[in-house]
C-alpha positions in Angstrom: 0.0 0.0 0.0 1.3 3.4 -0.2 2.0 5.7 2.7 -0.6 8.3 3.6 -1.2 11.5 1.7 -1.7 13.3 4.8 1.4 16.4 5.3 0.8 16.1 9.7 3.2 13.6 10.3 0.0 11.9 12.2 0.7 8.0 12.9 -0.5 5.5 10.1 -2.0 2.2 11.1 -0.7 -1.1 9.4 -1.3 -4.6 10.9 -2.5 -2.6 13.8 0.0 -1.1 15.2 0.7 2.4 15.2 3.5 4.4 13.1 4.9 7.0 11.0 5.2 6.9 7.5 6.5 10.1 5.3 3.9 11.0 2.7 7.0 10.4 0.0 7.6 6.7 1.3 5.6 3.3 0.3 4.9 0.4 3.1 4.1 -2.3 1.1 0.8 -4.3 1.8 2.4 -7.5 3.9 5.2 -5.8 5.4 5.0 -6.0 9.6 6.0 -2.6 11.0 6.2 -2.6 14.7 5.2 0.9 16.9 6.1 3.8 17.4 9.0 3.2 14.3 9.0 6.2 11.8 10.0 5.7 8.3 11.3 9.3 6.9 11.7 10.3 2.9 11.6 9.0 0.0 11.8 4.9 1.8 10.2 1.4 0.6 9.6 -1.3 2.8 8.8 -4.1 0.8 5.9 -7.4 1.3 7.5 -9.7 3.9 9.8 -7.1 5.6 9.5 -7.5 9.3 10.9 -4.0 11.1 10.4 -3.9 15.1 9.5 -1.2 17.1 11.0 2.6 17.9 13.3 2.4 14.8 14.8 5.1 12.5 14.3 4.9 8.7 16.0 7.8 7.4 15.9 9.5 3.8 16.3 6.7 1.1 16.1 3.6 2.9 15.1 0.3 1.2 14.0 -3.0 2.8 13.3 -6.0 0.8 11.3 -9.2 1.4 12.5 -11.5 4.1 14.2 -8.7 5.9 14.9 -9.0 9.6 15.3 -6.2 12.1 15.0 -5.8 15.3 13.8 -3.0 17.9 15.7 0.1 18.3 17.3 -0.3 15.4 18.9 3.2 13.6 19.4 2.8 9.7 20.4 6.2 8.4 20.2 7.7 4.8 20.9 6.0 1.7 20.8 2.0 3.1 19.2 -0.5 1.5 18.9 -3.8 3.1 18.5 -6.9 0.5 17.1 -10.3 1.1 18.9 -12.2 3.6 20.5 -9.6 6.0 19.2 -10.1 9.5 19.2 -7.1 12.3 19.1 -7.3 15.8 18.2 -5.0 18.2 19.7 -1.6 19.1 21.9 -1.6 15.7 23.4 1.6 14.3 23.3 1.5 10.2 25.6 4.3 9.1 24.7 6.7 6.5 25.1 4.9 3.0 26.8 1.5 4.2 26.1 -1.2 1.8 24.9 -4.9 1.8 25.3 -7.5 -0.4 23.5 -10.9 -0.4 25.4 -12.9 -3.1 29.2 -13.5 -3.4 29.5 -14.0 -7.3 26.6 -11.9 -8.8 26.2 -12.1 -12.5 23.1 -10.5 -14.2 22.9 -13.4 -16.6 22.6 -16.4 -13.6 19.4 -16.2 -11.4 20.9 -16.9 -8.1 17.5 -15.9 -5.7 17.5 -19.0 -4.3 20.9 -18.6 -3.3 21.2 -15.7 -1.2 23.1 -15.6 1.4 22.4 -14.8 5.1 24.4 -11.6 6.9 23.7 -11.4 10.6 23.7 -7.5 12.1 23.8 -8.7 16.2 22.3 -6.9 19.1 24.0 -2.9 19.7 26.4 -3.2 16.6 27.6 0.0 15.2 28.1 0.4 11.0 30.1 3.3 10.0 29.2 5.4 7.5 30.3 4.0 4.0 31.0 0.7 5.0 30.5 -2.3 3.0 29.2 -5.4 4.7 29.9 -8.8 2.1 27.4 -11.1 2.4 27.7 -14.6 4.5 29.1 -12.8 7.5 27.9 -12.0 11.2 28.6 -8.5 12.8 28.9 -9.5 16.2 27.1 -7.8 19.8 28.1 -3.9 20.3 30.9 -4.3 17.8 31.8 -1.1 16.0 32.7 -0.9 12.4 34.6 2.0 11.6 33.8 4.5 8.2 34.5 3.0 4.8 35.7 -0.3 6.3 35.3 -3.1 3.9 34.1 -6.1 6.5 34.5 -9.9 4.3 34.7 -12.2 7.3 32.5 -12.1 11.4 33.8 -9.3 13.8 34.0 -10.6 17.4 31.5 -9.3 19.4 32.7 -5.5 21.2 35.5 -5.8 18.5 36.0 -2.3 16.9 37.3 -3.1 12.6 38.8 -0.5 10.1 40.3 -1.0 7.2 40.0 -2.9 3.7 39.7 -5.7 4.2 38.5 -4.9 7.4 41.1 -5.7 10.3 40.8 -5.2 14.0 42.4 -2.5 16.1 41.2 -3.4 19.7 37.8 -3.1 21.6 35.1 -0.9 21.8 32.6 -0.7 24.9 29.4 -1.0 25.1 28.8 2.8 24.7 31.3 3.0 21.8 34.9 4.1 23.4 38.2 2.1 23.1 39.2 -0.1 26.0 43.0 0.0 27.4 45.0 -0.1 29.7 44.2 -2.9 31.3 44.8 -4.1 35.4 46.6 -7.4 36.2 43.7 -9.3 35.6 43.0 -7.8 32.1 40.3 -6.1 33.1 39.4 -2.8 31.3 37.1 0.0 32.1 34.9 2.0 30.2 35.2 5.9 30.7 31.6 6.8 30.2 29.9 3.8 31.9 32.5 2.3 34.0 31.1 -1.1 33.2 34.5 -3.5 33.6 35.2 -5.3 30.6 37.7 -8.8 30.2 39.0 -10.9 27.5 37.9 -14.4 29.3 39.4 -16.1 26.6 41.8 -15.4 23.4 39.4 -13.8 21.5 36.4 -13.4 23.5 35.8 -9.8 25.7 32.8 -9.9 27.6 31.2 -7.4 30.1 31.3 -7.9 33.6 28.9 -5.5 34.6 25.9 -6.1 32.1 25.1 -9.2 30.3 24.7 -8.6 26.3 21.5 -9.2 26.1 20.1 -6.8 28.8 19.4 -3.4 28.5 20.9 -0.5 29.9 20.2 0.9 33.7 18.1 4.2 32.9 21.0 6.4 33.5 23.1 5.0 31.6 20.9 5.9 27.7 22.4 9.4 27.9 25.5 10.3 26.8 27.5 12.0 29.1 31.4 12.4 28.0 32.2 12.7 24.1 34.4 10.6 22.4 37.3 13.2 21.9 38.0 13.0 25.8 39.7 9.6 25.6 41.6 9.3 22.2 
């Protein structure tokens, strides 16, 4: 169906549930758009996309069939997310990253029922310009820096730059680098002070708030920008 006509920025109603829609931007009859989402210029959410709740569409976004995301879930101007990529929750999509969903694309070999599935997890951050290659998973709060070409999985918290993508230490939970660790490898955040530790080669985890939990409520604010601890 096509988004309403009205100029008032009043909430539409698909599959009964409540949200905005831009008078420039089509929600396709079939897709599932969860509340209080709002879906800004010029955007297409295709039949079978599935986008959660309290997201951010900006200008230009397209969604296709069989898309995934989650609640929370930022995806800036210029994105379009093609059959196959999955989104968790509380993801950042920077402004014009790409996704692909085949490896070997050729226009002369129909390969739709070959695409391939690219997993966006829980509080990862994609930097503007980025390209994601299909067949990959972005792990939980990792942070993909600006025009980084990513063409294998991050670890989760792990923060990437580079082409091919290549990774330059640990990012927390609200988006600084850890170091300087204690004699038990433990790091601290400087905005949080949630204690983070590699508990094996590889593997950083949180000490303070489990992955999958949400913040304490005074924690959603930033308080210290990143510039302070470069």
């Amino acid at each position: 169906m096509t988004a309403p006509s009205s100029s008032n920025q009043q909430p539409s109603t698909i599959n009964h549930q409540p949200f905005f829609v831009h008078p420039s931007s089509y929600v396709d009859s079939g897709a599932i758009v969860g509340a209080d989402t709002r879906i800004w210029h010029f955007c297409h959410v295709m039949k079978g996309a599935r986008i959660g709740r309290k997201c951010v569409l900006g200008q230009n976004v397209n969604v296709d069939a069989g898309v995934s995301v989650g609640d929370n879930v930022k995806i800036q101007n210029n994105v379009s997310l093609y059959t196959g990529v999955m989104v968790e929750d509380d993801a950042f999509l920077g402004p014009s990253c790409v996704f692909t969903n085949v490896t070997n694309p050729r226009s002369q070999v129909n390969r739709h029922a070959l695409y391939e599935k690219t997993l966006v997890r829980r509080g990862a951050t994609i930097g503007a310009n980025a390209t994601i290659v299909c067949g990959i998973t972005l792990g939980r709060y990792c942070f993909v820096g600006a025009g980084t070409v990513v063409t294998k999985d991050v670890p989760d918290y792990a923060l990437v730059v580079g082409n091919p993508a290549r990774q330059k230490g640990w990012m927390s939970r609200h988006g600084h680098i850890l170091k300087n660790p204690d004699a038990h490898g433990i790091m601290i955040c400087p905005e949080s002070g949630f204690r983070y530790q590699e508990t094996e080669l590889g593997l950083l985890r949180c000490l303070d708030c489990d992955e999958q939990a949400a913040l304490p409520a005074g924690l959603t604010h930033g308080t210290k920008p990143y510039d302070d601890f470069k």
